[in-house]
N, C-alpha and C positions, 0 to 999 in steps of 0.2 A: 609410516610415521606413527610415533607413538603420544598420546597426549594420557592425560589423568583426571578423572572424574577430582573434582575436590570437594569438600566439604557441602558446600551448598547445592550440590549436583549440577554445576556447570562444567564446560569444557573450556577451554583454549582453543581456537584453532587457530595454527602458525602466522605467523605474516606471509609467508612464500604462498599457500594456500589461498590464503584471501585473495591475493596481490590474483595470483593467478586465474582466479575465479570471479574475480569484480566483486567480490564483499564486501563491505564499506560498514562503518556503526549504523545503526538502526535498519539493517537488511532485516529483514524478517524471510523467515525458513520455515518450510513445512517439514516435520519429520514423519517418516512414515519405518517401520520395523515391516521384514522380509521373512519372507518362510524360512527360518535356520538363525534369527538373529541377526543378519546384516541390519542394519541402518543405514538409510538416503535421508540426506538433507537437499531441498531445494529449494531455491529464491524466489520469492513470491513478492509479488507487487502488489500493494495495498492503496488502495484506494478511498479516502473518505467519501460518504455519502451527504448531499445536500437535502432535508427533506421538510416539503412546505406545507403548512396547511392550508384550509381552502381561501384562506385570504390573504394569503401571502402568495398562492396559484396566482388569484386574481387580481392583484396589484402585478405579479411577472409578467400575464397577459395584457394588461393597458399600457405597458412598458415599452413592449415589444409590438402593441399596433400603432401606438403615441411616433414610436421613434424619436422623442424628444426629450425622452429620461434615458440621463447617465447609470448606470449599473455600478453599484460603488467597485471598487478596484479588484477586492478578496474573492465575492460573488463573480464578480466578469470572470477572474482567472482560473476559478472552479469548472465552471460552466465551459468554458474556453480547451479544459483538460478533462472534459466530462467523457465518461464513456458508457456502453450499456453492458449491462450484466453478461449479455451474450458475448461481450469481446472479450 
């Protein structure tokens, strides 16, 4: 299949391709360049990070031995879809 560098150095990639591939808007790709000029593109999942300082630690901590503080909605669903580096 053939696409066109344009102007701004974007590419196209087809619908058929996507479709096939699970590409959606906002997929983020890593590209990496192969010994001879090929190109791999792959789908990478991104993840934001939540990150607290030490009094924002320590209000999570009375939170969670209280068990009587709600976690507002945004924070629960973060945390809830949280993962660690190593996954």
């Amino acid at each position: 299949m053939l696409v066109t560098i344009d102007k701004r150095g974007s590419i196209n990639l087809p619908s058929t391709i996507r479709k096939e591939t699970g590409l959606d808007i906002g997929t983020h790709l890593d590209i990496e360049v192969l010994e001879g000029g090929s190109i791999v593109l792959t789908p990478v999942a991104i993840y934001p990070t939540v990150k607290l300082n030490e009094k924002g630690l320590k209000k999570l901590a009375e939170a969670r031995k209280s068990g009587t503080v709600k976690m507002p909605a945004l924070l629960a669903k973060k945390i809830k879809n949280a993962r660690t580096d190593a996954d």
